[in-house]
N, C-alpha and C positions, 0 to 999 in steps of 0.2 A: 700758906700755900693752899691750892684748890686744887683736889682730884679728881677727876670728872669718870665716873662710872657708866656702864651701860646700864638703864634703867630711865624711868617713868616716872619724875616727882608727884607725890600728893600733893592737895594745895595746901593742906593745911603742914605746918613747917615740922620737918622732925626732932623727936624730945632724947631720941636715943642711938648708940653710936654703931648698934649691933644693926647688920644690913636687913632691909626693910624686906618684907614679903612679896611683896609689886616688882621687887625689880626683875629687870628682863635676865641680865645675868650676873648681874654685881661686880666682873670682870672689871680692872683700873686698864683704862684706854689711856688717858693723856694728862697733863696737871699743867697748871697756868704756869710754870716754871717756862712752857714753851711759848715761840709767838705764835699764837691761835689765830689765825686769818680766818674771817667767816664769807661764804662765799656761796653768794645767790639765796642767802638764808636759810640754806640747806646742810651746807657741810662746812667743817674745819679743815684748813689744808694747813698743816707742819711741817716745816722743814727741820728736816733730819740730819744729822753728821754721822761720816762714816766716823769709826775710833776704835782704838785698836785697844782690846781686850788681852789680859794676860799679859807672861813677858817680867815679871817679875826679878830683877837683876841682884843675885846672889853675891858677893864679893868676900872670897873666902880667903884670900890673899897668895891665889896660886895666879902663875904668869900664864896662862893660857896663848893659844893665838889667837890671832885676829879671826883668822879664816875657824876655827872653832868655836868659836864667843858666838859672830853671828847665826851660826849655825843652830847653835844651843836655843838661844832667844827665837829666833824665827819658828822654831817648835813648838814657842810657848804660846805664842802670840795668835789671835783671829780679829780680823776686821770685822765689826757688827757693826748694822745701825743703831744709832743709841736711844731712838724711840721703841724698837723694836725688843731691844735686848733691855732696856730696862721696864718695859710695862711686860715681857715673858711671853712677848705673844706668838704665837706658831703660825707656820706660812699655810696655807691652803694653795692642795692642788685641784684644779675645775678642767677638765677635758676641752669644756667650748662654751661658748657664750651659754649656750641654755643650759647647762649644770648649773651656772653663775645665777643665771635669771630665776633657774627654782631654788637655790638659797635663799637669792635676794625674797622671794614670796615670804618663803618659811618665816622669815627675822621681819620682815613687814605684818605678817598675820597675828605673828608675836609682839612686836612692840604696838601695835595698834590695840589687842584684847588690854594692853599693862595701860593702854593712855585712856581706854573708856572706867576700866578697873579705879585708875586715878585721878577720875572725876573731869579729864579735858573736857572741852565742846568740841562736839561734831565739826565746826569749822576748823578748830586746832587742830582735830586728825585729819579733815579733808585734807588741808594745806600739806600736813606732813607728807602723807601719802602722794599727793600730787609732786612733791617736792622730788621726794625721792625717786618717783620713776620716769621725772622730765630731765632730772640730773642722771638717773642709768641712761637711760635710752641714747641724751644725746652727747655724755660726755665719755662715760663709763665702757657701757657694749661697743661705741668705734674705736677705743683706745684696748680692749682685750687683750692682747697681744704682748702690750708695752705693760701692764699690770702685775704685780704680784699682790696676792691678796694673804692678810694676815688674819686671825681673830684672836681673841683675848686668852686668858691664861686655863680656863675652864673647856674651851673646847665644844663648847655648845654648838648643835648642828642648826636650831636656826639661831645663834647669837650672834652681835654685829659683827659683817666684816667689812675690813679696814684695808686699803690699798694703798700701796705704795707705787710712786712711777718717781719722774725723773725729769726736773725741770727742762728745759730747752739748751742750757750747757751740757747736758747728757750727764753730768757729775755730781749735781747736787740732788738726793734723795729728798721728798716730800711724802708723807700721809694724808691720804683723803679721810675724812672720819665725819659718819652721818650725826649732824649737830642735835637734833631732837628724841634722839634716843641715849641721850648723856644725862645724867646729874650729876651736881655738886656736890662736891663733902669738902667741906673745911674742915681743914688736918694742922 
């Protein structure tokens, strides 16, 4: 299985397991477990299953009712997303597009300083950078609205953030997650 972290590979390969100093936040976003769609060479979009969490069914050998059983259980239980809830990530709230726009800088100025740090070329960050703010501008900023935005389990204020929306049946959850500030770790 492959974990993909937020951060910035070296080119030369890593020799050890403890998280590297370059990364942006070391945070576990997603792992090949899911289907990673890549899209416009910019981001991963995942689809997500709602599932229900909790719920635990006790069987003590009392005759309960019906109408008390499901009552009990319904208390236990919560629907998560299971991208969401199992990588721990926390929702973000943004007032309006331009709170969004000055995260999105902060996490660009930050993974851009970890990709010169990490020996890219100039052309690998141009691309990045262009990538990322031709995908905010024209996919990102008109969809605002419809967005919930998540970030990783560390909470870092400029660390990546991850949005969720809602395919075209309005029922199935997907994650948008920026492709070039991932690495690998085989686990």
């Amino acid at each position: 299985m492959i974990i993909f972290k937020v951060g910035v590979p070296k080119r030369e390969p890593r020799t050890t397991i403890e998280p590297p100093s370059w990364k942006v936040t070391g945070d576990e976003i997603i792992s090949d477990t899911y289907n990673l769609k890549e899209i416009e060479d910019v981001v991963y979009e995942v689809d997500c299953k709602m599932v229900t969490k909790g719920g635990v069914e006790v069987n003590i050998g009392a005759n309960a009712s019906a109408e008390e059983q499901d009552e009990a259980l319904d208390e236990q239980t919560e629907q998560v997303i299971d991208v969401v809830d199992g990588f721990r990530m926390t929702k973000m709230e943004f007032g309006d597009k331009k709170q969004l726009a000055g995260q999105m800088k902060g996490f660009l100025k930050k993974a851009v300083e970890k990709m010169k740090a990490g020996g890219k070329s100039e052309d690998e960050i141009k691309k990045f950078q262009t990538g990322v703010q031709g995908y905010f501008t024209k996919k990102l900023a008109p969809n605002f609205k419809d967005l919930d935005c998540y970030t990783g389990e560390s909470m870092d204020p400029d660390g990546m953030i991850c949005f969720l929306n809602y395919r075209e049946d309005g029922v199935t959850p997907y994650m948008i997650i920026w492709k070039h500030a991932l690495i690998e770790m085989k686990v």
